[in-house]
C-alpha positions in Angstrom: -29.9 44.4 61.4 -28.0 42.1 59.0 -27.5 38.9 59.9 -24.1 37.2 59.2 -24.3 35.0 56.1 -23.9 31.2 57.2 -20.3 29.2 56.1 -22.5 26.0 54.7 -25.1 28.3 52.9 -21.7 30.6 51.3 -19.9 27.2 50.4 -23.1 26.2 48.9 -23.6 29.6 47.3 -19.7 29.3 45.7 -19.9 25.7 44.6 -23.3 26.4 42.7 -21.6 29.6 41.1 -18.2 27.5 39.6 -20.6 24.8 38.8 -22.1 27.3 36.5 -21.0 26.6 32.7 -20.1 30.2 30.8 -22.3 30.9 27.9 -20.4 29.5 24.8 -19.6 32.1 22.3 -19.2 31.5 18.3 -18.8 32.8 15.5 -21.3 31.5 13.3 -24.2 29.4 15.0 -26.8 26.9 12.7 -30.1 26.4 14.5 -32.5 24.2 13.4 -30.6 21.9 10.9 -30.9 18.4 10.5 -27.7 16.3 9.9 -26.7 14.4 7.5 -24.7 11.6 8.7 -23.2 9.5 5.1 -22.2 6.9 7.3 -24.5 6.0 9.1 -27.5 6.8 6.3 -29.1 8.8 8.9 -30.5 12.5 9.2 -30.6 13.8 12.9 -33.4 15.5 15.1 -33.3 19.3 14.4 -30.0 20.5 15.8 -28.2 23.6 16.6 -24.2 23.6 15.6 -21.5 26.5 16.7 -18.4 27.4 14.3 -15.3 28.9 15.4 -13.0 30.1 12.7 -12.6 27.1 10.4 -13.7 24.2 13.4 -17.0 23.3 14.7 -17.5 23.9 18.1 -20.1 22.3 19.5 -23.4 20.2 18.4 -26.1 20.2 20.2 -30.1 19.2 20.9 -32.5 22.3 19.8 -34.3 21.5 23.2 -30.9 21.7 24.8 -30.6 23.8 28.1 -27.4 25.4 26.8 -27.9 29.2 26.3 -26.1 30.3 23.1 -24.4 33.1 21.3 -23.0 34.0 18.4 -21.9 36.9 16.1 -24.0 35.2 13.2 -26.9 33.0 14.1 -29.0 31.0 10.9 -32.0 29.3 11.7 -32.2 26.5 8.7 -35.6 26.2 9.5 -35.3 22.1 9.4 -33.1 21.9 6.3 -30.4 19.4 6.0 -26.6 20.0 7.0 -23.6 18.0 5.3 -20.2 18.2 5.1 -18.8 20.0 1.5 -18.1 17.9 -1.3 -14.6 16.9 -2.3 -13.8 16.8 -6.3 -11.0 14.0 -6.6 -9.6 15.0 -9.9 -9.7 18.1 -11.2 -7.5 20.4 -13.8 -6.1 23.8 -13.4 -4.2 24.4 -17.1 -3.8 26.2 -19.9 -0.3 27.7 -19.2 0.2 31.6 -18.3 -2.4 33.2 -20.9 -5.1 31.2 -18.5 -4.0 31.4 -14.9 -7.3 34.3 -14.7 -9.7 32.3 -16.4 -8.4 29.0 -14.1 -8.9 31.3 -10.8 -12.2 32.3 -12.0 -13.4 28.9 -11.7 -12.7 28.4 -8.0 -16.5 30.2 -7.0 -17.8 27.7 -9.5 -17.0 25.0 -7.6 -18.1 26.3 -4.1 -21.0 27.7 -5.7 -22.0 23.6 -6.5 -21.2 22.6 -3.1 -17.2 21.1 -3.8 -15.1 22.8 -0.7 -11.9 20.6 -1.3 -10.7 19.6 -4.8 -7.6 17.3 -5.5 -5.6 18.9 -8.4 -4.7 16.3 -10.6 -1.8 18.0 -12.5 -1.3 20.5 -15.0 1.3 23.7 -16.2 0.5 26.4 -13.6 1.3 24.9 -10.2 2.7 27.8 -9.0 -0.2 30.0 -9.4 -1.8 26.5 -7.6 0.4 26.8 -4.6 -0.4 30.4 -4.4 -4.2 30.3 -4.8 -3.9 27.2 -1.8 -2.1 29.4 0.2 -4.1 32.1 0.3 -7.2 30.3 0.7 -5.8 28.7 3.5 -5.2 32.5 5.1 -8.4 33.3 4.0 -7.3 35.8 1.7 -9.4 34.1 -1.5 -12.4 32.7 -1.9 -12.2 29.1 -3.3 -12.4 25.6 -2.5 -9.3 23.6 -0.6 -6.6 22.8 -2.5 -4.5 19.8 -2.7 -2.3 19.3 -5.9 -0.1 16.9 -7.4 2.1 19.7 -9.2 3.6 18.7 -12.8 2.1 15.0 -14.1 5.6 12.9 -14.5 5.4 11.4 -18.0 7.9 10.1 -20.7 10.4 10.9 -23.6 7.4 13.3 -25.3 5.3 14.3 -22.3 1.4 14.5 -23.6 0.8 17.8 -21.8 3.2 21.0 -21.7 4.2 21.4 -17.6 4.7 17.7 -17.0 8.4 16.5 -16.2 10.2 13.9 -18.8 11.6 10.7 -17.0 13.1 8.2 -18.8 15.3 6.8 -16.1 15.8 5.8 -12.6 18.5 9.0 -12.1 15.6 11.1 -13.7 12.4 9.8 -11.7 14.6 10.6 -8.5 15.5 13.8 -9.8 11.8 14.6 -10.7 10.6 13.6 -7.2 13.0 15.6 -5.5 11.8 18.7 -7.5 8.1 17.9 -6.5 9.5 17.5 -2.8 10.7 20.6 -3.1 7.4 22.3 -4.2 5.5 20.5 -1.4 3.1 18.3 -3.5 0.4 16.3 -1.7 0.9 13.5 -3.9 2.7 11.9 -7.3 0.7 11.9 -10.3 1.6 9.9 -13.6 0.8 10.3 -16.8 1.2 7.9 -19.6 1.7 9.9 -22.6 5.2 7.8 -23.5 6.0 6.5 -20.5 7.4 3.4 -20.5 6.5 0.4 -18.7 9.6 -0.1 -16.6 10.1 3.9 -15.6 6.6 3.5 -14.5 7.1 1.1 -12.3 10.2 2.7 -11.4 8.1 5.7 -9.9 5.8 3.3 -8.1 9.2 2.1 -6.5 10.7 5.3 -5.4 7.3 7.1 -4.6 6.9 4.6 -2.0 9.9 4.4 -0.8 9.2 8.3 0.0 6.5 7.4 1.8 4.7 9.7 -1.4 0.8 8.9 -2.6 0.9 7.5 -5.9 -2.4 7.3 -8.3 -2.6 8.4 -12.3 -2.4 6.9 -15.7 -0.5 3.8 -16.6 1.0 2.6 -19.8 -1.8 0.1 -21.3 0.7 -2.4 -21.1 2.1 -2.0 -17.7 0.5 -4.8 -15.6 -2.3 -3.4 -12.7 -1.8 -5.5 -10.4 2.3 -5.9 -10.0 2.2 -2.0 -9.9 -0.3 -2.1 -7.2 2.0 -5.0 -5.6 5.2 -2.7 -5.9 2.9 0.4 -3.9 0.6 1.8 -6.5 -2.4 4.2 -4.3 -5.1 4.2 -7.1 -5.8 4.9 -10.8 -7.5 7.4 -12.4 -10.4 6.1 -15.1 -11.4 2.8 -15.2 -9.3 1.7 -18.5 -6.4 0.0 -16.6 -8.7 -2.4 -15.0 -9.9 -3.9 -18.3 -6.0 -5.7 -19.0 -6.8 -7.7 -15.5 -10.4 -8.2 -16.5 -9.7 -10.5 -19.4 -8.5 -14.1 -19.9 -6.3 -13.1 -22.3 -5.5 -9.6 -20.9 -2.0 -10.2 -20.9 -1.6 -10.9 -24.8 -3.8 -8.4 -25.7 -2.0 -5.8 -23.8 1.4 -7.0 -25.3 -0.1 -7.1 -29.0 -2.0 -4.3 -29.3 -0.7 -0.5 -29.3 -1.8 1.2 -25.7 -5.0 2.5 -26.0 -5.7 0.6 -29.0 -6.1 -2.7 -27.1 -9.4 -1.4 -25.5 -11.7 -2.9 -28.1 -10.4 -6.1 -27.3 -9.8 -6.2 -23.8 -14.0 -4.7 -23.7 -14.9 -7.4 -26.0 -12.8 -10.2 -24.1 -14.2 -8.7 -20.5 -14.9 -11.8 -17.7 -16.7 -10.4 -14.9 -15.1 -13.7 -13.0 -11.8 -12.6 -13.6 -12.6 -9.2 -12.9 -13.7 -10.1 -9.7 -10.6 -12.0 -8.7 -8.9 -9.4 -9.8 -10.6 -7.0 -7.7 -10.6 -9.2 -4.5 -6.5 -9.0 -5.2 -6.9 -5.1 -5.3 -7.9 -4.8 -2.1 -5.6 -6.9 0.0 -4.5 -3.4 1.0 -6.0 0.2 0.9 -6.2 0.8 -3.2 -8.6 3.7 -4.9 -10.6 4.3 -8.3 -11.9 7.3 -9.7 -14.5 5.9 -12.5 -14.5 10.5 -13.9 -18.1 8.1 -15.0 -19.5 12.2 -16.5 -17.0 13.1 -18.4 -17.2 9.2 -20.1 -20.7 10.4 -20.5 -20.1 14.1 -22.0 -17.5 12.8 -24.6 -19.4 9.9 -25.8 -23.0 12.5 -26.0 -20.5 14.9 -27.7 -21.1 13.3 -31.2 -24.7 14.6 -31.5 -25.0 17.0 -28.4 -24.9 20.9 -28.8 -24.2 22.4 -25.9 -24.0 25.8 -27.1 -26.8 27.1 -24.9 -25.5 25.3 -21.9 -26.5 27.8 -18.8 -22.6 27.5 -17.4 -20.9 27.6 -20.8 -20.7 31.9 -20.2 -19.2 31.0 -16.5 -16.2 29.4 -18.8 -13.3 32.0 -20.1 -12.8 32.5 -23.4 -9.6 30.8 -23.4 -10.7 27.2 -22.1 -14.3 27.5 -24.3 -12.0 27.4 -27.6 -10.1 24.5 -25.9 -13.0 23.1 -26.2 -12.7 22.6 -29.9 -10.3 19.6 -29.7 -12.3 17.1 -28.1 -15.5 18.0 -29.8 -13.7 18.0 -33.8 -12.5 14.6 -32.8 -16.4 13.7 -31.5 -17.8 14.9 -34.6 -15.7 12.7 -37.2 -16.4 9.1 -35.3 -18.1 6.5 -37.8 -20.9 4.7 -36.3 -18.3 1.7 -35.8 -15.8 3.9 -33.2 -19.5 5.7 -31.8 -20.7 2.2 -30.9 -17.8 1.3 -29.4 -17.6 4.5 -27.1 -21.4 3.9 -26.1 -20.3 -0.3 -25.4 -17.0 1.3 -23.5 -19.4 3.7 -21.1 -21.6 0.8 -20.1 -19.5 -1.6 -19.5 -17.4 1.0 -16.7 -21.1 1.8 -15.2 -21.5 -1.8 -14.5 -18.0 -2.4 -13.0 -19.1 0.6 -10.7 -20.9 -1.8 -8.2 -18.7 -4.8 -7.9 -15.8 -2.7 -7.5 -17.5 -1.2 -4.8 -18.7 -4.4 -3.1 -15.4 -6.1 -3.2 -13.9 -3.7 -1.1 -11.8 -1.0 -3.9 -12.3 2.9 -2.4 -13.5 4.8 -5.1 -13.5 8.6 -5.3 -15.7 10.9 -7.1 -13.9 13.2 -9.7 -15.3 15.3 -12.7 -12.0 15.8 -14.7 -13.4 19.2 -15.5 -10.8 22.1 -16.6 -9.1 23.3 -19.6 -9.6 20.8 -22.8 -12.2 18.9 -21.2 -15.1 20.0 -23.0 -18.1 21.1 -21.2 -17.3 19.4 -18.2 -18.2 22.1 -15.6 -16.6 22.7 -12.1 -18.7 22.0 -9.5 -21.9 20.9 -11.4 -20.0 18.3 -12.8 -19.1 16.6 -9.3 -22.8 16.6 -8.8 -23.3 15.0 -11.9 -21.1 12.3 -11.1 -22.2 11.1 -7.7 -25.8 11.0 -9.7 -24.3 8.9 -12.1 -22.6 6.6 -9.7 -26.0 6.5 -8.1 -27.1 5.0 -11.2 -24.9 2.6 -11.5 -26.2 0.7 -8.7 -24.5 2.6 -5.3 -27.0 4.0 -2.6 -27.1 7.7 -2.4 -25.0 7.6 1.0 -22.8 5.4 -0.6 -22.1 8.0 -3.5 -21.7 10.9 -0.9 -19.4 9.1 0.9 -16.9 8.4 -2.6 -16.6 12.4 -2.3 -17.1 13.2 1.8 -15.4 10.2 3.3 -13.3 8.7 0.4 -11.5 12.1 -0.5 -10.2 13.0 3.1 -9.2 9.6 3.6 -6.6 9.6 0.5 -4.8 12.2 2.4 -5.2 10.5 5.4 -7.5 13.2 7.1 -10.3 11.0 7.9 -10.4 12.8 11.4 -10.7 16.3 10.7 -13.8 15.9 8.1 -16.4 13.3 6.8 -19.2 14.3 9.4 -20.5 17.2 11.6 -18.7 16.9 14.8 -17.3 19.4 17.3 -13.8 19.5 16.2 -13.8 18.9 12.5 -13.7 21.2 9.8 -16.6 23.2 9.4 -16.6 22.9 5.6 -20.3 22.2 5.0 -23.7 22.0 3.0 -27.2 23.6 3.6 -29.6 21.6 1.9 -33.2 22.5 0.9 -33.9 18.4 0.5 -32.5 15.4 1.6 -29.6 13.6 -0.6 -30.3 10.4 0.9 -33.4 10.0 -0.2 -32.6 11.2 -3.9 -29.4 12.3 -4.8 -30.5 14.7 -7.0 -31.1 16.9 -3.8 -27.8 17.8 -4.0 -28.4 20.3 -6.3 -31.0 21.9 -3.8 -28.3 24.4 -1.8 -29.5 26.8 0.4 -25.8 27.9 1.5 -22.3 26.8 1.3 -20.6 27.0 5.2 -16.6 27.3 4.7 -15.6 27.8 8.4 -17.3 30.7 9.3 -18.1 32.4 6.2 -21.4 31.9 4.6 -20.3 31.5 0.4 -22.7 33.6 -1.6 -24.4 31.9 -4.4 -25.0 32.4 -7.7 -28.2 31.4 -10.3 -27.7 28.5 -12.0 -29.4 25.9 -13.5 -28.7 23.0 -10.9 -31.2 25.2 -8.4 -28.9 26.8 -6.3 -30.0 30.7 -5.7 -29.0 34.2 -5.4 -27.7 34.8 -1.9 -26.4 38.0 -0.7 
């Protein structure tokens, strides 16, 4: 005979049964990884880490009591997990005869670890907004995208696609078109721009509540554009006119870029430094593009005609090549030596920028007309070369995996492997922090729940399938 089941051992029975947790389910689940935390210069215990869709669910102890699941479980077998690298300036270009060649490059750069670039303008930004969208949707296999559209620039714009403004009535007209296109942020150029439109944009930018970062006319002044609302500058050129005693005169004298020679040869690391410690009275950004300094000024003497990416490259952008390196070839020793002087002295303003406060980004300039300047390897190359320049290794991750989100103001959704954040991230074979060349070591490149499929290369990556 049964006998009736007691009300305290069925309340018991019931409150054990809710108290049980379900069994979480993912999509993709990471066993044995250790994390790389850029911040904090620290690498984890081995862990396990869930991914739904493009968000990562949950991390979690190996020796943790929670059973899980997944559709797709990798066990790193005690590699090292990251967030993706972000390329802060970068060029799709070419016009309409290269929009194939352009989208060809996109595996490149998730094939070298770079899961977000920043577009830094060019004349195909509506094949741009289309490639964004459709990664977004999943629909195309590429890295992030966030674009400044067309570069605004002056009465004979340097590069086809960027908008003329020469007045007021035309920089508001200009920023209402990018409005309309749904830029993530301004971009000027200083082909012909002149010094009052460009502070003109600064003005009206910021009054939109609009990111500003770019060129500047050589003699525009650094810091009164940065007073007016100026975000950052792009290349470290337009720091030398506030590095000098005599910056001011020099700027005024000399014709643009032609001032360089004596603004390097006037440099005073004491008023560079004051300089600096004005910069950052509020949030301001750099991006040194230090490899490309380095490609252009090697390009004299370098062939790179057996360079292993060079057959990655269309056929188009490889003879746009040709522009850059002619003008290479013909320097005299005088203009070489001055290139060589000009690379060292931005490598040593690398690490007192840095320690007075200025957020600097890591961007390759790679694309169209940037000769052999590859995307993806040459983000690598740059955070080694930052490295170099006296920053730690966590220090150069974070100019790409902290410093990029935090341009846009996304801060919270990447930068580290947390439940919640995007789960754009890096399987390493070796630790970064303890060499950065280890960033070249990738096992596999995570983009939400997809696993990217690598290629060979020369930087160590390997055939997945």
């Amino acid at each position: 005979m049964l006998r009736p089941i007691s009300f305290l051992f069925l309340l018991s029975f019931l409150i054990h049964s809710c108290s049980v947790e379900p069994t979480p389910q993912f999509d993709l689940l990471l066993t044995n990884v250790r994390i790389i935390d850029v911040i904090e210069n620290s690498t984890s215990a081995p862990m396990k880490v869930g991914i739904n869709g493009d968000t990562i669910a949950m991390v979690a102890d190996m020796d943790s009591n929670l059973v899980t699941t997944a559709k797709v479980q990798v066990d790193g077998k005690g590699q090292y997990l990251m967030p993706g690298l972000w390329d802060m300036h970068v060029h799709f270009r070419g016009g309409d005869t290269m929009i194939t060649e352009n989208k060809a490059l996109l595996k490149m750069f998730l094939n070298h670890g770079v899961t977000t670039v920043r577009d830094a303008g060019g004349d195909i930004t509506t094949a741009i907004l289309e490639w964004k969208k459709e990664i977004a949707m999943g629909n195309l296999e590429g890295p992030d995208i966030f674009t400044s559209g067309p570069k605004l620039d002056g009465e004979r714009p340097a590069w086809p696609g960027s908008l003329r403004v020469t007045s007021p009535e035309e920089v508001s007209a200009a920023l209402d078109s990018l409005e309309r296109l749904g830029v993530d942020y301004v971009k000027i150029y200083d082909g012909s721009l002149q010094e009052d439109i460009y502070y003109e944009i600064i003005k009206q930018a910021e009054s939109r509540n609009l990111k500003v970062t770019g060129h500047m006319p050589m003699s525009a002044d650094l810091i009164k554009a940065y007073n007016l609302g100026l975000d950052g500058i792009e290349h470290l050129y337009y720091v030398l006119g506030v590095s000098s005693p005599s910056g001011d005169s020099i700027r005024r004298l000399s014709n643009g870029y032609g001032s360089l020679p004596a603004l390097i040869d006037s440099f005073d690391p004491e008023t560079a430094q004051q300089a600096f410690e004005t910069l950052v009275k509020k949030e301001f950004y750099a991006t040194p593009t230090m490899h490309i300094g380095k490609v252009l000024k090697d390009l004299r003497t370098r062939d790179h005609s057996q360079d292993s990416l060079l057959s990655q490259m269309g056929d188009h952008i490889r003879k746009t090549y040709a522009r850059r390196e002619s003008g290479a070839k013909s320097r005299s020793d005088e203009q070489q030596e001055y290139t060589e002087k000009r690379f060292q002295l931005f490598k040593e303003l690398i690490q007192p920028m840095h320690a007075a406060g200025i957020t600097l980004l890591a961007g390759s300039d790679c694309g169209a007309y940037n000769s052999y300047v590859y995307p993806g390897a040459s983000l690598q190359e740059e955070l080694m070369l930052l490295t170099q320049a006296g920053l730690s290794p966590a220090e150069s991750l974070a100019t790409s995996i902290i410093n990029g989100p935090q341009f846009f103001g996304l801060q919270t959704e990447y930068g580290t492997i947390q439940e919640g954040k995007k789960a754009h991230m890096l399987l390493l074979q070796k630790n970064p922090l303890e060499d950065i060349g280890n960033i070249k070591s990738i096992e596999k490149v995570i983009k939400g729940q997809k696993i990217h499929p690598l290629k060979s290369s020369e930087n160590g990556t390997k055939e997945k399938g």
